[in-house]
Structures are given as structure tokens and as C-alpha cells.
C-alpha positions in Angstrom: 0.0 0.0 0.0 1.2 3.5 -1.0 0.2 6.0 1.8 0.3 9.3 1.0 -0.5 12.2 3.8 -2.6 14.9 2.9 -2.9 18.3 4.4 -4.3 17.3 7.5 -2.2 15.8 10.6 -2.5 12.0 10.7 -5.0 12.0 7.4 -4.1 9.9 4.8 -5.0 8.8 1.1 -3.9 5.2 0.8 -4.0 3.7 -2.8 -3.4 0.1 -3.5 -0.1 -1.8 -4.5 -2.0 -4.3 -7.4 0.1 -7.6 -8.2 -1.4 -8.2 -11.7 -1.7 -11.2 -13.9 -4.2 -12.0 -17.0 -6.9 -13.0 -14.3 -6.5 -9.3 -13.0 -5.4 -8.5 -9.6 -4.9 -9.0 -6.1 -4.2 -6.2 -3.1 -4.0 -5.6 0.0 -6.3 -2.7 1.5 -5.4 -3.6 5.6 -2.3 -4.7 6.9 -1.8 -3.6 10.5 2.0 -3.5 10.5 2.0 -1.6 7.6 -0.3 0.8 9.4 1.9 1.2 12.5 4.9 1.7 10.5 3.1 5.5 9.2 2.5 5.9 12.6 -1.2 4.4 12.7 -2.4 2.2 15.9 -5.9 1.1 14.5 -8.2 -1.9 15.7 -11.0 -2.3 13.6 -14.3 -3.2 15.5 -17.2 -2.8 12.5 -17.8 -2.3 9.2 -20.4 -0.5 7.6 -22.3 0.0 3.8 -24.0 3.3 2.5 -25.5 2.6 -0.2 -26.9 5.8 -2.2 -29.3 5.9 -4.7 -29.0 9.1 -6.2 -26.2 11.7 -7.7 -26.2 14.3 -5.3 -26.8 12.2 -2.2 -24.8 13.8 0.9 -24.0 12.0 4.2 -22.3 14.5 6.9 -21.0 16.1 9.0 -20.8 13.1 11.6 -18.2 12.3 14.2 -18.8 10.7 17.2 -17.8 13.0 20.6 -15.5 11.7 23.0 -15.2 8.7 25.0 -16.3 7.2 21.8 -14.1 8.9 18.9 -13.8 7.1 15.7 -11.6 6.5 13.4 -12.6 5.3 9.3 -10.5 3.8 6.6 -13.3 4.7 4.4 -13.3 3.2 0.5 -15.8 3.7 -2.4 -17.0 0.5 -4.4 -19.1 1.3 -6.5 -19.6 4.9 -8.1 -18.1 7.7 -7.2 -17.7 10.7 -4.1 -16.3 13.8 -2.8 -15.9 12.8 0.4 -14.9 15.9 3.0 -13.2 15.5 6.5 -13.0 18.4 9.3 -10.5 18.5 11.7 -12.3 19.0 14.8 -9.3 18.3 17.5 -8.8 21.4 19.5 -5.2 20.3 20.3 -4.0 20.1 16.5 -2.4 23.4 14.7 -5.1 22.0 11.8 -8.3 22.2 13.2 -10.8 23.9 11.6 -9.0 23.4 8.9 -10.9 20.6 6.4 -10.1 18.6 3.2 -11.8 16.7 0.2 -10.5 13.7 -1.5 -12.2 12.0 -4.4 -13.1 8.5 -4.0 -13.9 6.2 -6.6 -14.4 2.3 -7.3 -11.9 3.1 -10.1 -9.3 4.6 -8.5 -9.7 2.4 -5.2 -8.2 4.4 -3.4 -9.3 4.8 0.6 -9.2 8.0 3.7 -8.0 7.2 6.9 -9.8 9.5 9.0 -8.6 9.7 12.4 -10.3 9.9 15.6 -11.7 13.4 16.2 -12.9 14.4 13.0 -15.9 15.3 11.1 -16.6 13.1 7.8 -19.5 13.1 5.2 -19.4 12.7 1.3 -21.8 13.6 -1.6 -22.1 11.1 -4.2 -20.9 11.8 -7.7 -22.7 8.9 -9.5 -26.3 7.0 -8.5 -25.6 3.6 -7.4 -22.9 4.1 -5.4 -21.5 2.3 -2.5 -19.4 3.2 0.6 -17.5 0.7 2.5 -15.9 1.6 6.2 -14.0 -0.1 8.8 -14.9 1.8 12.2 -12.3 1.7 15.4 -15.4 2.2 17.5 -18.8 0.7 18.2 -21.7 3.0 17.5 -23.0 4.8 20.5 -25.7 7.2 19.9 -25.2 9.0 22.9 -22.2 10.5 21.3 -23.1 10.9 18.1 -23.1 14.3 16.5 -22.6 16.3 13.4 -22.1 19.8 11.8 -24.2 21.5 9.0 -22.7 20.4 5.6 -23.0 24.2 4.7 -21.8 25.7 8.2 -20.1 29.0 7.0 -17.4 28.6 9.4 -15.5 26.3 7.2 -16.6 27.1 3.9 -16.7 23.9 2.0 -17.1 23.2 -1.4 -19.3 21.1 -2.2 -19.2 19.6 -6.7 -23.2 19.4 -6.8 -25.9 21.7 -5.4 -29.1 20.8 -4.3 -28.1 18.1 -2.7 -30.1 15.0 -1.6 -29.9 15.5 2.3 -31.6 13.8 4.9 -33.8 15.8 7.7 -31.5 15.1 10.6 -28.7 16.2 8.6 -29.7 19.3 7.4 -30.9 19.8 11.1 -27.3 19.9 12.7 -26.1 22.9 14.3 -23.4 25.6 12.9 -19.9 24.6 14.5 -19.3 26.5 17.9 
């Protein structure tokens, strides 16, 4: 695996290392020892599908608040999306700060998004498919989110009007 930091402390795009033959490939996407030689501790507990229907669908801003902070390694199967991370770690000299990565089932590559962020895509195709492995069990007590459009961080977003659900589009402005 190739692993490739982006602009955000401890975020990065990982893109497969494909061994190839005239039946096609083989990769690995998860290899803990490759993971705590970039400085990555992970154990994976769940993993989790979104399917979306539509072009335009967006998921986000979720995180889940602390005792329960999670970290993804977060993949697209099928289709295509824009898939946006905020840094919401008080501690870090990039919070606030927030990034976008493209993620497709052609490209195959994957987001490690550490513990203490904000995460939430917009589809770029219909029928496509998200795949996550979670470091933490679900706890709806500490589940939260952000507005996808909260003018604090000004993100761009590649479609308007998107397909949003209620609860989403009922989250509060960062404070």
C-alpha cells in the first residue's frame, strides 16, 4: 500500500499496491503493521455500507464525541464521491481546517480518517456504495454532526441541491 498524507495531521490517502496477472489482480487494503509503521495504531471493531441511490446524495457532517471517537478507513466501491473530512481536535495546529478527496471504485483508493474528525461525502454517480471499517462501536449517545454548509468552514461542495436527509440538514453551525 502506498500511503500518502494529505494536508491534515495523521489524514491519509492510501491507494493500493495491485500484483497483476491476466486474471487481474490481487491487493491488499489492511495490513496492521503496515499501518503502525506510518504511525497508525488502529483496531477495527465494525464495518459499515451506504448505499446511495441518487447523484447528489450527501451524508455528513458526523463524528462521534468523545469517550467514543472514531476512526474510518473509508473506501468507495461502487460509483463515485467527494468525500470531505474536518478537523475537529482542538489540540491540532489544523483544526478547523478541512479537506476533500475524491473516491472512486476506479481509483480504489481509501481515507484514513482519524479519531476526532468530522466526515461526510456527496455522491458523484447513482448507485454508489461506501465501505468503512470503524475503530469504535456506534454509541448514539455520542453521536453528533455539523451543518454540511456551516459557513465557518466554507466547503465546497461539486453538486448543489443536494439530496440531504432531515436530521442532517438539522445539525447545528460549528461552535
Amino acid at each position: 500500500m502506498n500511503f500518502k498524507e494529505i494536508s491534515l495531521n495523521g489524514v491519509f490517502v492510501i491507494e493500493i499496491d495491485p500484483i497483476e496477472d491476466e486474471r487481474g489482480f490481487f491487493a491488499r487494503s489492511w495490513c496492521k503493521e503496515e499501518f503502525i509503521e506510518h504511525g497508525v495504531h488502529l483496531d477495527f471493531v465494525q464495518c459499515n455500507i451506504s448505499y446511495n441511490k441518487k447523484k447528489g446524495t450527501l451524508r455528513g457532517m458526523h463524528f462521534q464525541a468523545k469517550p467514543y471517537e472514531e476512526a474510518k478507513l473509508v473506501r468507495c466501491t461502487r460509483g463515485a464521491i467527494y468525500d470531505v473530512i474536518i478537523d475537529l481536535r482542538p489540540d491540532s495546529n489544523t483544526f478547523k481546517r478541512w479537506a476533500a478527496v475524491e473516491l472512486t471504485s476506479e481509483n480504489r483508493k481509501m481515507l484514513l480518517v482519524p479519531a476526532g474528525f468530522a466526515h461526510g461525502f456527496q455522491t458523484l454517480e447513482d448507485d454508489t456504495e461506501v465501505f468503512y471499517h470503524m475503530s469504535e462501536y456506534y454509541h448514539s449517545e455520542s453521536a453528533g454532526g455539523i451543518r454540511w454548509d456551516d459557513p465557518v468552514f466554507k466547503m465546497k461542495w461539486p453538486l448543489i441541491d443536494p439530496i440531504i436527509s432531515c436530521k442532517d440538514k438539522e445539525y447545528p453551525n460549528f461552535k
